[in-house]
RODO-2510 file (C-alpha; in nm, 4 decimals, decimal comma):
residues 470
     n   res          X          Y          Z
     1     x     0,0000     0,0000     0,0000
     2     x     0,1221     0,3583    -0,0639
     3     x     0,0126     0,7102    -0,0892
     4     x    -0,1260     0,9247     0,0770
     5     x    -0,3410     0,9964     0,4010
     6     x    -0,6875     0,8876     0,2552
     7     x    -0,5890     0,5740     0,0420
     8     x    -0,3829     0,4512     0,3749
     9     x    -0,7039     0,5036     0,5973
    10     x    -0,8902     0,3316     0,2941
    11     x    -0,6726     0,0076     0,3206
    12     x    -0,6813     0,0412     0,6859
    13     x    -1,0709     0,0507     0,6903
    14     x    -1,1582    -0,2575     0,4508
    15     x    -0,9170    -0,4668     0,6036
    16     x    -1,0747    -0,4291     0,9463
    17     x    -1,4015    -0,4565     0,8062
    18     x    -1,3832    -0,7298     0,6101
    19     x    -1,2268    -0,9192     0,9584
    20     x    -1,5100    -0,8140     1,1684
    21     x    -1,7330    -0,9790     0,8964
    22     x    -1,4926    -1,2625     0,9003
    23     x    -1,6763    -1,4482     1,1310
    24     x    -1,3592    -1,6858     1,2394
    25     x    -1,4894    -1,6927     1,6229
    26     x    -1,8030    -1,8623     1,5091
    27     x    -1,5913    -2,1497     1,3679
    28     x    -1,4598    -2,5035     1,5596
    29     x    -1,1167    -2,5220     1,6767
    30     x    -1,0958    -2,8190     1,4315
    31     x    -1,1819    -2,6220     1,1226
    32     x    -0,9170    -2,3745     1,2588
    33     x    -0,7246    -2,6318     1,2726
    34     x    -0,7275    -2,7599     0,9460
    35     x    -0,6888    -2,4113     0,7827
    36     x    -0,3709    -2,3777     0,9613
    37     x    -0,2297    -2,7107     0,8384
    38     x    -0,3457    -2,6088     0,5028
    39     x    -0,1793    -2,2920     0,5470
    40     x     0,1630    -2,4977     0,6510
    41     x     0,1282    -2,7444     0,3424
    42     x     0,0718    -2,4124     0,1367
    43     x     0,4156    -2,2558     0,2765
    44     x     0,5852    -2,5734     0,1970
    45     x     0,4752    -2,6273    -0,1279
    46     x     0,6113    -2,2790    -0,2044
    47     x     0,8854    -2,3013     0,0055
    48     x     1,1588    -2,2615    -0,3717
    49     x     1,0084    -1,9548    -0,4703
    50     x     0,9250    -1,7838    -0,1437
    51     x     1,3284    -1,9024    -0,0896
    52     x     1,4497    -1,7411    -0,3334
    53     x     1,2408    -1,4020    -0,2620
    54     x     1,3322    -1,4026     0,0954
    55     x     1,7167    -1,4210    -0,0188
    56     x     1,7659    -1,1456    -0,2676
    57     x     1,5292    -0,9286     0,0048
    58     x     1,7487    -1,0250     0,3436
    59     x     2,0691    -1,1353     0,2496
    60     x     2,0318    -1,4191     0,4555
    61     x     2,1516    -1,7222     0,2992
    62     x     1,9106    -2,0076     0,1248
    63     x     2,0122    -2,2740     0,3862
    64     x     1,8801    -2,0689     0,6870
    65     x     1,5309    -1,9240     0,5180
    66     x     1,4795    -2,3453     0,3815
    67     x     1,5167    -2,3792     0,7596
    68     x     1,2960    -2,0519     0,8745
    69     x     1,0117    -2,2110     0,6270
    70     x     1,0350    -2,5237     0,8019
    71     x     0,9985    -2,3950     1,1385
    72     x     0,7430    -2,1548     1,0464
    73     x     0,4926    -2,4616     0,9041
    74     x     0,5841    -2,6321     1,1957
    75     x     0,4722    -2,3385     1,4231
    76     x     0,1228    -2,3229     1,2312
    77     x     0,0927    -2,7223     1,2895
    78     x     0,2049    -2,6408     1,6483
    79     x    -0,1387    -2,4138     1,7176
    80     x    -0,3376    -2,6520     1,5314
    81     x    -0,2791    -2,9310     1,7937
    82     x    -0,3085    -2,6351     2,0497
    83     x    -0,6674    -2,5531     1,9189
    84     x    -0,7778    -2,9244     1,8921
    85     x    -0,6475    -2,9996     2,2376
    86     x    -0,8823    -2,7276     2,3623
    87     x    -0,6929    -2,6838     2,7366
    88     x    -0,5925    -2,3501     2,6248
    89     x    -0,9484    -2,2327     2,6665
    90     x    -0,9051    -2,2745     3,0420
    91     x    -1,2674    -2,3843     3,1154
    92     x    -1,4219    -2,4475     3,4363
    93     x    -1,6871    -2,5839     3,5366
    94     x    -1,8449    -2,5049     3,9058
    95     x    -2,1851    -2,7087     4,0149
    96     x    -2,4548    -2,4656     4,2661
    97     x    -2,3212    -2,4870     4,6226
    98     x    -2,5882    -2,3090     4,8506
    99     x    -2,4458    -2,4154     5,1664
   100     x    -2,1181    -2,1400     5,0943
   101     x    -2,1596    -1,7582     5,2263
   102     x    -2,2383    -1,6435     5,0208
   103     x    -2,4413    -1,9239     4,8084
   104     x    -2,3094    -2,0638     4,4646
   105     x    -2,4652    -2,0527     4,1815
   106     x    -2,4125    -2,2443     3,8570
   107     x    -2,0899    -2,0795     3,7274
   108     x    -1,9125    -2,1779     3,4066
   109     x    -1,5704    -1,9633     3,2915
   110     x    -1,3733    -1,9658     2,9328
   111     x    -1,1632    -1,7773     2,7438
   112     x    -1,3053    -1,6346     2,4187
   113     x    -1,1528    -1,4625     2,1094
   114     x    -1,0869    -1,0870     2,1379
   115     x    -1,2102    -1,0053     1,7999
   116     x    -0,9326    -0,8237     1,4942
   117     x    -0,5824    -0,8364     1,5943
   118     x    -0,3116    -0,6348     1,4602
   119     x     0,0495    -0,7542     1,3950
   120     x     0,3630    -0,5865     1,3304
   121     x     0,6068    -0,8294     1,1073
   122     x     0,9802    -0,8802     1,2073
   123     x     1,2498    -0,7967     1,0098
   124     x     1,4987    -1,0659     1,1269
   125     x     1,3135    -1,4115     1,0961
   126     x     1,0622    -1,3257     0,7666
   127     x     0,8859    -1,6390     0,7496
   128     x     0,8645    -1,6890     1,1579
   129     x     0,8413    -1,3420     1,3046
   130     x     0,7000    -1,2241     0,9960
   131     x     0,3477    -1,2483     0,7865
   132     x     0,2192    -1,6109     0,8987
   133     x     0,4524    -1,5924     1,1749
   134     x     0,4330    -1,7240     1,5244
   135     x     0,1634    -1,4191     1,6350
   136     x    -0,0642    -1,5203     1,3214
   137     x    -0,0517    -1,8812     1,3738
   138     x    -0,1756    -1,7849     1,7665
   139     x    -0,4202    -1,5595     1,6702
   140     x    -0,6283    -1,7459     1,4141
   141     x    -0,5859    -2,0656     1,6470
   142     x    -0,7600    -1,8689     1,9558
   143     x    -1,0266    -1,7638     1,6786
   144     x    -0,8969    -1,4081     1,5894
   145     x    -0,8833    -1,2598     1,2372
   146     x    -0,5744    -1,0532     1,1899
   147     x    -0,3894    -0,7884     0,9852
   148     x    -0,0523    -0,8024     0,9667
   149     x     0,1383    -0,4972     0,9103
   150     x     0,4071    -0,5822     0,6566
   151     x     0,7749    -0,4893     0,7015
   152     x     0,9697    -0,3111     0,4878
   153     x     1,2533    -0,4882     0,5106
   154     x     1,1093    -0,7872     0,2366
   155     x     0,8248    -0,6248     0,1181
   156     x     0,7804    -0,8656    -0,2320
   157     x     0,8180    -1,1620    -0,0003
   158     x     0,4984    -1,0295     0,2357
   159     x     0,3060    -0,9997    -0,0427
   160     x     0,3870    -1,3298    -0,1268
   161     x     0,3060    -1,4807     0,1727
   162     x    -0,0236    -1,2811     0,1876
   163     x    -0,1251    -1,3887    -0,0993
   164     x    -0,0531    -1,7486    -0,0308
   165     x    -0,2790    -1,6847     0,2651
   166     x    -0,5573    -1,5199     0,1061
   167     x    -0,5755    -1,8283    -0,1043
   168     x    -0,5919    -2,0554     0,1385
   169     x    -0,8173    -1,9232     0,4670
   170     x    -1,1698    -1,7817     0,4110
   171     x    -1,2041    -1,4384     0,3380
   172     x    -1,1411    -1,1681     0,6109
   173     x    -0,9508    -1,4463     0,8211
   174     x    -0,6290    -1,2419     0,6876
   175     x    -0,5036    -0,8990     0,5769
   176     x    -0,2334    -0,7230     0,4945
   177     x    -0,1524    -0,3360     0,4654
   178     x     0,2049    -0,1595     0,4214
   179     x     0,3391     0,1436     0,5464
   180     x     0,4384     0,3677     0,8791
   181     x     0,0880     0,5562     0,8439
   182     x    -0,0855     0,2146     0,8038
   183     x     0,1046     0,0867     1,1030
   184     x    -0,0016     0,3783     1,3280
   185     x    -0,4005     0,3894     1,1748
   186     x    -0,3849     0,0065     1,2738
   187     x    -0,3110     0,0288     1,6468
   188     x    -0,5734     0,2996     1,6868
   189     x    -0,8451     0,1616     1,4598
   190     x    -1,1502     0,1123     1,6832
   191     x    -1,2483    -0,2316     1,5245
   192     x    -0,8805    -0,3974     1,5974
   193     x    -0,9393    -0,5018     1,9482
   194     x    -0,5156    -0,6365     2,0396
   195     x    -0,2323    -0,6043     1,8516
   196     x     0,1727    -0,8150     1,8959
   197     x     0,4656    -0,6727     1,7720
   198     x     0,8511    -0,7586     1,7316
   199     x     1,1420    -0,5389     1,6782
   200     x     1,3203    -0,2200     1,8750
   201     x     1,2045    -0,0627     2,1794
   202     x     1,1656     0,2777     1,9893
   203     x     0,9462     0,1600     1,7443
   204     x     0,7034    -0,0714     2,0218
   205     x     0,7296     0,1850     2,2489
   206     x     0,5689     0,4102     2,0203
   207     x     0,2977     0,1767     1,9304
   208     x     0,2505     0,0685     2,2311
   209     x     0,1727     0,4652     2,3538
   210     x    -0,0588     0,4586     2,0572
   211     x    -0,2497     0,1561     2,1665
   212     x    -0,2541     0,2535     2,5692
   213     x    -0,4055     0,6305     2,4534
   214     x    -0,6823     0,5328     2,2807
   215     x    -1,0338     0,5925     2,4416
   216     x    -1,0655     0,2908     2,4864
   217     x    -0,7181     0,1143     2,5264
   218     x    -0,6359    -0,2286     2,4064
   219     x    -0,3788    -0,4845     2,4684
   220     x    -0,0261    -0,3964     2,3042
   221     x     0,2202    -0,7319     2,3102
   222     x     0,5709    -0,5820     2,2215
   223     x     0,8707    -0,7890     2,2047
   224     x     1,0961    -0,5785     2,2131
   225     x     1,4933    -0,5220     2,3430
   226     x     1,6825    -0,8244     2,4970
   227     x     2,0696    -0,8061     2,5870
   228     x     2,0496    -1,1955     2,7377
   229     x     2,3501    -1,1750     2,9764
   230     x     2,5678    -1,4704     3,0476
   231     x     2,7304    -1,5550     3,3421
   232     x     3,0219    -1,7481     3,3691
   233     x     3,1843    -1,9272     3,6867
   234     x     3,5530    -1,9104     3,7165
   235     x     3,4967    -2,3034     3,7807
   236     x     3,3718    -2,3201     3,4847
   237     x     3,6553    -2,1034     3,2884
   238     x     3,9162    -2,3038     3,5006
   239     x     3,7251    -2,6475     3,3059
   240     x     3,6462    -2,5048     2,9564
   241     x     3,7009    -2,2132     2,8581
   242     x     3,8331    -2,2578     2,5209
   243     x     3,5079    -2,4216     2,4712
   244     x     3,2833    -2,1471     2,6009
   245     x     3,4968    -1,8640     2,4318
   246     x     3,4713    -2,0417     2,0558
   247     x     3,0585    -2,1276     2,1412
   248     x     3,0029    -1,7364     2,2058
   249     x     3,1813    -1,6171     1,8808
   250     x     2,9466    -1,8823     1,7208
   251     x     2,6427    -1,7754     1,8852
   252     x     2,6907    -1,3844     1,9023
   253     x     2,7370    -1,4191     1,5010
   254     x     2,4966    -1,6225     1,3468
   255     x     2,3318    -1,4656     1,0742
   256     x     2,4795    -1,1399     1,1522
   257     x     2,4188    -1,1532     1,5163
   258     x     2,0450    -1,0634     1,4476
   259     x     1,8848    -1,2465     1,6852
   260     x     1,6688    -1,1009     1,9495
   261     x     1,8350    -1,3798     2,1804
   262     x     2,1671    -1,2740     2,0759
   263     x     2,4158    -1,2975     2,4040
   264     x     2,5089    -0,9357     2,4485
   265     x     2,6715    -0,9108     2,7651
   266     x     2,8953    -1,1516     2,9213
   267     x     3,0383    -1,1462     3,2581
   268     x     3,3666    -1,3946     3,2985
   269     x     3,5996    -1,4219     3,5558
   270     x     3,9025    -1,1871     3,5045
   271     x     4,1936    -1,4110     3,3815
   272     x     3,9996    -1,6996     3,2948
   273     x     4,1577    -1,7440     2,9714
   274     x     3,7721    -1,6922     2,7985
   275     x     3,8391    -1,3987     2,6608
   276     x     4,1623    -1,4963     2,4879
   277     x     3,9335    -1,8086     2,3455
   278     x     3,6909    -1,6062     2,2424
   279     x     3,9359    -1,3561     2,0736
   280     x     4,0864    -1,6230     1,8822
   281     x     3,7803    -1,7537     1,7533
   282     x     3,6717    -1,4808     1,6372
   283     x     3,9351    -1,4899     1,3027
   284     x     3,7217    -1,7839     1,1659
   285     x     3,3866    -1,5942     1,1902
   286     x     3,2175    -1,5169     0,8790
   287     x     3,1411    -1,0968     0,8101
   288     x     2,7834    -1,0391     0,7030
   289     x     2,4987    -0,8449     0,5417
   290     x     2,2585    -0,6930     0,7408
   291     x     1,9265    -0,6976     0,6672
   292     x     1,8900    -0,3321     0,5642
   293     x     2,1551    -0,0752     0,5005
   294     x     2,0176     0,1744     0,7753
   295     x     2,0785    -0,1515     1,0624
   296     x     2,4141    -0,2119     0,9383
   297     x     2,4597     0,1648     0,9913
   298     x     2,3379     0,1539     1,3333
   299     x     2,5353    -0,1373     1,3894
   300     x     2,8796     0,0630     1,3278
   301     x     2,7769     0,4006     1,4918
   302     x     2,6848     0,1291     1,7929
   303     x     3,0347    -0,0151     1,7951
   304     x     3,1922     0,3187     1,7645
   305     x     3,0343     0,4839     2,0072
   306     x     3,1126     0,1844     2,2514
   307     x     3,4828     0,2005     2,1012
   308     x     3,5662     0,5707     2,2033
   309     x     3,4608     0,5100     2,5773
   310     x     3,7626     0,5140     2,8036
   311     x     3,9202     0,1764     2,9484
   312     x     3,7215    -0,0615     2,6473
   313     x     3,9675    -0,2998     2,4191
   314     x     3,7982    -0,3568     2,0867
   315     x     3,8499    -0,6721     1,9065
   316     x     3,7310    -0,7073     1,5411
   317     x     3,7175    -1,0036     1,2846
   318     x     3,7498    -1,0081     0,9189
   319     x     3,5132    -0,7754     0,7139
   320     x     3,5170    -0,5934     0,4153
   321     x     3,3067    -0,3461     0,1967
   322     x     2,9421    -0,3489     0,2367
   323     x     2,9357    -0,6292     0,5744
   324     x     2,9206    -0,5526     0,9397
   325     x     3,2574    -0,7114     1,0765
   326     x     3,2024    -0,9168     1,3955
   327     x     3,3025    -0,7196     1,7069
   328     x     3,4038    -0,8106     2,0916
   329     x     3,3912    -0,5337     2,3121
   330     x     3,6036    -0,5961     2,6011
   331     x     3,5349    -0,3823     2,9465
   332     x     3,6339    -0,4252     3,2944
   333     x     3,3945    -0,4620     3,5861
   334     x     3,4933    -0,1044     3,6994
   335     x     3,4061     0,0442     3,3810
   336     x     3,0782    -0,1255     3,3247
   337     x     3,0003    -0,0583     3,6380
   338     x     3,0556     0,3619     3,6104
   339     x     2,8476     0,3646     3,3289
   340     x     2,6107     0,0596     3,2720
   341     x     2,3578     0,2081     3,0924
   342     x     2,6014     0,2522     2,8035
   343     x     2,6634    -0,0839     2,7604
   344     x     2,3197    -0,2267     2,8347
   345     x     2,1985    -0,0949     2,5348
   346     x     2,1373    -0,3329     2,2831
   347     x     2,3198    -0,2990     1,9410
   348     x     2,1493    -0,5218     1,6676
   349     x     2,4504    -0,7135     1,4875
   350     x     2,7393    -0,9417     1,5261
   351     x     2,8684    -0,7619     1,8795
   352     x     2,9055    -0,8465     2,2549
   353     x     3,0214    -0,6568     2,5240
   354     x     3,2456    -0,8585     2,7491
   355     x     3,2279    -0,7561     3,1325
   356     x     3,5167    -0,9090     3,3671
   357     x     3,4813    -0,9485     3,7269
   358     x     3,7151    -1,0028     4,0188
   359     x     3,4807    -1,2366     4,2550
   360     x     3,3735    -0,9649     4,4504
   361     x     3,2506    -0,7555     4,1894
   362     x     3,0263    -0,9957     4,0085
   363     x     2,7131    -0,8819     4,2873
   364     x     2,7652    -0,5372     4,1916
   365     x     2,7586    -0,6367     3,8005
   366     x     2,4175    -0,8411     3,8377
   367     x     2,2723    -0,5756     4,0455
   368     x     2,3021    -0,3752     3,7713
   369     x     2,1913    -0,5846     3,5464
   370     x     1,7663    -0,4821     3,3275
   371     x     1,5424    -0,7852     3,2427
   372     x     1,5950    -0,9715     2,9448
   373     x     1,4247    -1,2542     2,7230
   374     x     1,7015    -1,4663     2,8565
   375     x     1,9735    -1,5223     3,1017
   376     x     2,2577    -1,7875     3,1023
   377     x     2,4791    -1,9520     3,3273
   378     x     2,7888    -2,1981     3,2218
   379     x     2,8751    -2,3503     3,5578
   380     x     3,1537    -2,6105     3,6868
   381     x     3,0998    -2,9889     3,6728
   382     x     2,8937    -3,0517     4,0032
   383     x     2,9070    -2,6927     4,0878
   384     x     2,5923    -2,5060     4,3046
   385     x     2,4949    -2,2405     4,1407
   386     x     2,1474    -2,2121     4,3080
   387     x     2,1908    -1,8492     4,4525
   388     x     2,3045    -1,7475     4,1161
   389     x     2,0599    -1,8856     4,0124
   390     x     1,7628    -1,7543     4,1648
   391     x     1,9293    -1,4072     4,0924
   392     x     1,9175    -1,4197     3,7513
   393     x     1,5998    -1,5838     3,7548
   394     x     1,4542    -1,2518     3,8113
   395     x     1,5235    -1,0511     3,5614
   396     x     1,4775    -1,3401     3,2511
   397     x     1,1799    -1,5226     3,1240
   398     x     1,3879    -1,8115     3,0011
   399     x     1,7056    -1,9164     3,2340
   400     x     1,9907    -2,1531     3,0860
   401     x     2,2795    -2,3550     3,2147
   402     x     2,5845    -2,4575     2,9715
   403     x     2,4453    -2,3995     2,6863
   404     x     2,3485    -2,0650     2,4401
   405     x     2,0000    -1,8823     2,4229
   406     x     1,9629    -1,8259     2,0198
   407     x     1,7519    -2,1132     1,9493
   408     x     1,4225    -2,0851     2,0968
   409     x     1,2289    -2,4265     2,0863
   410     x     0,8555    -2,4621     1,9813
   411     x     0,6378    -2,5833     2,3079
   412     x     0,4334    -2,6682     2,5766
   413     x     0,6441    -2,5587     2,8557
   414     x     0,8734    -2,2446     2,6590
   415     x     0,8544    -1,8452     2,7437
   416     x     1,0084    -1,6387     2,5370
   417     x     0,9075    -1,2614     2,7192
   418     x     1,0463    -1,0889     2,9848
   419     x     1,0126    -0,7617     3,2019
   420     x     1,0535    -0,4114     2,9999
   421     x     1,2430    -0,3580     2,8143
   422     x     1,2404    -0,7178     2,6491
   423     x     0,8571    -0,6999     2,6138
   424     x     0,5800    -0,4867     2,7423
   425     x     0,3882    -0,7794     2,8975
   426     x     0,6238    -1,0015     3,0925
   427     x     0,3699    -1,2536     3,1751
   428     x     0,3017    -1,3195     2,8326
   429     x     0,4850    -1,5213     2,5532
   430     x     0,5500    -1,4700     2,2005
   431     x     0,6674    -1,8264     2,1302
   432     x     0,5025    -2,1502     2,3050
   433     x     0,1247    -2,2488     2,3303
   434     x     0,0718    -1,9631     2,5772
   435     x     0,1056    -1,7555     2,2893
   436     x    -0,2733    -1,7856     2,2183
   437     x    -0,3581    -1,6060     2,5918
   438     x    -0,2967    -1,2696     2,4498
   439     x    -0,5637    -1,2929     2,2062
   440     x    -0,8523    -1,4187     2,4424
   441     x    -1,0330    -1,2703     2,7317
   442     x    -1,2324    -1,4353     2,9858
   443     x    -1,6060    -1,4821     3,0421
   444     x    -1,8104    -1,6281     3,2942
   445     x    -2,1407    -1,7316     3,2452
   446     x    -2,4085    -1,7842     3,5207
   447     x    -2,6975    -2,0238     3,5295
   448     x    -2,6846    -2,0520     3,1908
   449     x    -2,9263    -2,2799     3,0213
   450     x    -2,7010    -2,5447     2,7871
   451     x    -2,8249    -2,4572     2,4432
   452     x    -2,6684    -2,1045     2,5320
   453     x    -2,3188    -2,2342     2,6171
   454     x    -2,0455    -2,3265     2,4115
   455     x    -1,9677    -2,6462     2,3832
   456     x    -1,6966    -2,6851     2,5861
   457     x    -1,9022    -2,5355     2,8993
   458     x    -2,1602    -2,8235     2,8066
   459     x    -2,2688    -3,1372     3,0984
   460     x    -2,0957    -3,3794     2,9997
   461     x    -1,7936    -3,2495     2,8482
   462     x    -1,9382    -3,3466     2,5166
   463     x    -1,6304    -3,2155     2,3364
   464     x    -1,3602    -3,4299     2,6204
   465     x    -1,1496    -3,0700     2,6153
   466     x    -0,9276    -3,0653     2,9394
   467     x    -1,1462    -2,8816     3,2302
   468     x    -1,1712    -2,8173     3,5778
   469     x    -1,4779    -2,9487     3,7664
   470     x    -1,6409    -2,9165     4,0959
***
């Protein structure tokens, strides 16, 4: 979509329109179901061509986007077993007690669709952060229509995708509009009723203001900045730290280091020999595109303005015209700890700031520490590291041990949210079957007569969902 004012309102208008005709909350979770599943056979059987699109668009190489497609059908299978399973819908079912002060009636609770939902495509991950994404796949499970906001990072490959959709789910099920003006119409439309985005705190923040000052204010899911700190033990330096220095470099770097799990601050013992490791390793890691010009611009004014502070050692790879060279920015604990706010910020790319402690700094370091999507911890063999533990557990929605947070696993059990500024919502996820709880809302009905209920509320449990009953 482009032009001006009027034609973006236009777009804007008839794509919330024709979802609130849509009449997707009216359908089964199985048809839902089978929709997405047709959607996933869809992206698969297009996976060459949308391939190929996504590559000349991102720079991002074939291997990972045949990989991104693959994930991203297996997210939209993912929600299908989610809406067949049916426990999402948290029903309950409560017989008439009149013996309790004060008496019981008949009460019956589930959580129902919202209505339109807005989402804002990612720029890093454009089949699974992007058009039919993880927040679609959620939304139509839970029974919402939605209208994704393209990005304009790989605009010919959202129009792609959308068009894939449109020929696959019924009509209104799925929009798609382009454009900052049709991004900021969106969020205040009256008829879009919750909206999920993913990308920098600027831009959700914004949005998010947009959503929150409306008359009448809706739900605004942002995920948004996440530095992901890492903790290492001097144990564990003293055991592997050649090991933990070269699996850094390869996690800090992957495609570019844009990842919103990227590890962006680590904290090693001084003298542990991790840095050296990680120093080292970093001659074998590949330079890369960024996805746009202007990130691979912020990128270098990002290094270089961490470069010029005083006491910081910067270590670069190999790069060349046109790439973002991969960066270690080494500080001491003293440094860090003058000025954390400086290197807290996050800086999209292949960068990490590395923090070392003497033991009796590392409280001081983790006090300073914001919340993050993740934190990580590479201990000692047999080593306690409950306390630490618990610490970190407090500022992360997702806490690992040995291991690196850029993959993020499809599940029952996985979070992938955080206090601000990771997302607005911390008790919400953007990845995971609790994805679907930001696009429902709860209601309760009373002495209802059955032919009024849904189905799941029913005697009997006619549909066998999981439910509570008493």
């Amino acid at each position: 979509m482009s032009g001006g004012t009027a034609t973006t309102m236009t777009a804007v208008d008839d794509a919330v329109a024709a979802a609130s005709r849509s009449g997707i909350a009216r359908t089964t979770r199985d048809e839902r179901a089978d929709r997405l599943e047709a959607l996933a056979d869809a992206l698969e059987a297009d996976r060459a061509d949308l391939v190929a699109i996504a590559h000349d668009e991102t720079h991002l190489s074939t291997a990972r986007l045949d990989g991104e497609v693959t994930r991203t059908a297996a997210q939209l299978r993912f929600f299908a077993g989610v809406a067949r399973e049916g426990g999402y819908l948290e029903a309950v079912v409560e017989s008439p007690d009149p013996s309790l002060v004060p008496p019981r009636p008949d009460l019956r609770r589930i959580l129902r669709p919202l209505g339109p939902v807005a989402v804002y495509a990612a720029s890093n991950f454009p089949f699974a952060f992007s058009v039919l994404g993880n927040d679609t796949a959620s939304a139509l499970a839970a029974g919402c229509p939605v209208i994704v906001k393209a990005h304009p990072g790989h605009p010919e490959l959202s129009r792609a995708t959308a068009a894939l959709a449109a020929a696959v789910l019924p009509a209104g099920w799925f929009g798609l509009v382009e454009g900052m003006d049709a991004g900021v119409e969106l969020v205040r439309h009256p008829g879009v009723r919750a909206a999920g985005f993913t990308g920098s705190v600027r831009g959700g923040r914004a949005l998010f203001d947009l959503a929150v000052s409306r008359p009448d204010p809706i739900p605004f899911y942002g995920e948004l900045g996440s530095i992901n700190p890492v903790v290492v033990t001097r144990q564990a330096a003293a055991e592997r730290a050649a090991e933990i220095g070269t699996g850094l470099v390869g996690s800090f770097t992957r495609d570019a280091g844009q990842y919103c799990t990227k590890p962006g601050l680590v904290i090693i013992p001084a003298g542990g020999g991790v840095e050296e490791a990680a120093r080292a390793a970093l001659g074998d890691a590949p330079a890369s595109r960024q996805l746009t010009p202007r990130m691979a611009d912020a990128f270098a004014d990002g290094v270089e303005a961490l470069a010029a502070r005083p006491e910081v050692t910067v270590t670069r790879g190999s790069g060349g015209d046109g790439v973002s060279t991969p960066t270690i920015v080494s500080v001491p604990a003293g440094a860090f700890l003058a000025d954390p706010e400086t290197f807290l910020a996050e800086c999209f790319g292949p960068v990490t700031v590395v923090v070392s402690y003497a033991d009796d700094e590392l409280d001081r370091i983790l006090s300073a520490l914001e919340h993050s999507l993740t934190a990580t911890i590479h201990r000692g063999s047999g080593e306690d590291v409950t306390a630490l533990a618990e610490r970190l557990s407090g500022i992360a929605g997702r806490l690992l041990f040995d291991g690196w947070p850029t993959g993020v696993a499809i599940g029952w059990a996985q979070h992938h949210g955080g206090g601000w500024p990771a997302t607005t919502a911390s008790v919400h996820t953007s990845v995971g079957a609790t994805a679907i709880r930001r696009w429902l809302t709860p209601i309760a009905y009373q002495d209802a007569p059955q032919e009024v209920l849904p189905p799941e509320l029913r005697d009997g449990n006619p549909l066998g969902i999981p439910r509570r009953e008493s």
